[in-house]
C-alpha positions in Angstrom: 53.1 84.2 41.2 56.0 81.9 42.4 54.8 79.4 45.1 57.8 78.7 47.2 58.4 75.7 49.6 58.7 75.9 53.0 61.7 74.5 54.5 60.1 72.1 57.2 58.0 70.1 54.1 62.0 69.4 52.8 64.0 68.8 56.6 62.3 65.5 58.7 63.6 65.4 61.7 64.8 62.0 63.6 65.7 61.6 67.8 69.3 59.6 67.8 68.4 56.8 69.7 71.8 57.2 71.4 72.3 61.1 72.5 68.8 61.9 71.9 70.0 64.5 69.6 67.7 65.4 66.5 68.9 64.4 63.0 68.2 66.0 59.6 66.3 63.9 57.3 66.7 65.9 53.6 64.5 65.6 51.3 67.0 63.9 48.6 68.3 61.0 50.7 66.9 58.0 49.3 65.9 54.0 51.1 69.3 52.6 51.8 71.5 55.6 52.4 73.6 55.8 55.3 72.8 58.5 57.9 75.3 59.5 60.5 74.6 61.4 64.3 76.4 64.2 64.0 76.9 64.3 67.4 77.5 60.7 68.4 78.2 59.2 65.4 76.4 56.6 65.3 74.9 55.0 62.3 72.0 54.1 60.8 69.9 53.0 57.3 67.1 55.0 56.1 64.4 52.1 56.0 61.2 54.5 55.1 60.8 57.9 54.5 57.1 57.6 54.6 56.8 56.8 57.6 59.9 58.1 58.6 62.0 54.9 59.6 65.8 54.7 60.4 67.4 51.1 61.2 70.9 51.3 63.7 73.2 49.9 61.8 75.1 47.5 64.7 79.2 46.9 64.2 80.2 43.5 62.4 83.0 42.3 64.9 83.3 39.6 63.0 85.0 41.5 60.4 87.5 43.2 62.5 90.8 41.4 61.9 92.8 40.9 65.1 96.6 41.2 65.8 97.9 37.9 67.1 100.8 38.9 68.6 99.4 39.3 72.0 
């Protein structure tokens, strides 16, 4: 007899903190990954999968490079 695994034990869901959408947690991401709202696109780092944890990832404007011919 095969024993075969349900789909919701592999899919975790997460609400978007921005559109309130739900976001697919797979079962092979991994702590560190980068997860993006397909919706909104906003980004975030898995933290814990046990718990289920995400961290927004915020901009770094300090990176941006500006023009300075204005």
């Amino acid at each position: 007899m095969v024993k075969i695994a349900k789909q919701h034990d592999r899919v975790k869901y997460f609400k978007c903190e921005v559109c309130l959408k739900n976001i697919a947690i797979e079962y092979y991401f991994t702590v560190g990954d980068s997860i993006v709202c397909n919706d909104c696109n906003t980004e975030y780092v898995l933290h814990s999968k046990n718990p289920l944890e995400l961290v927004r990832q915020e901009p770094d404007y300090s990176k941006l490079e500006y023009d300075d011919s204005y």
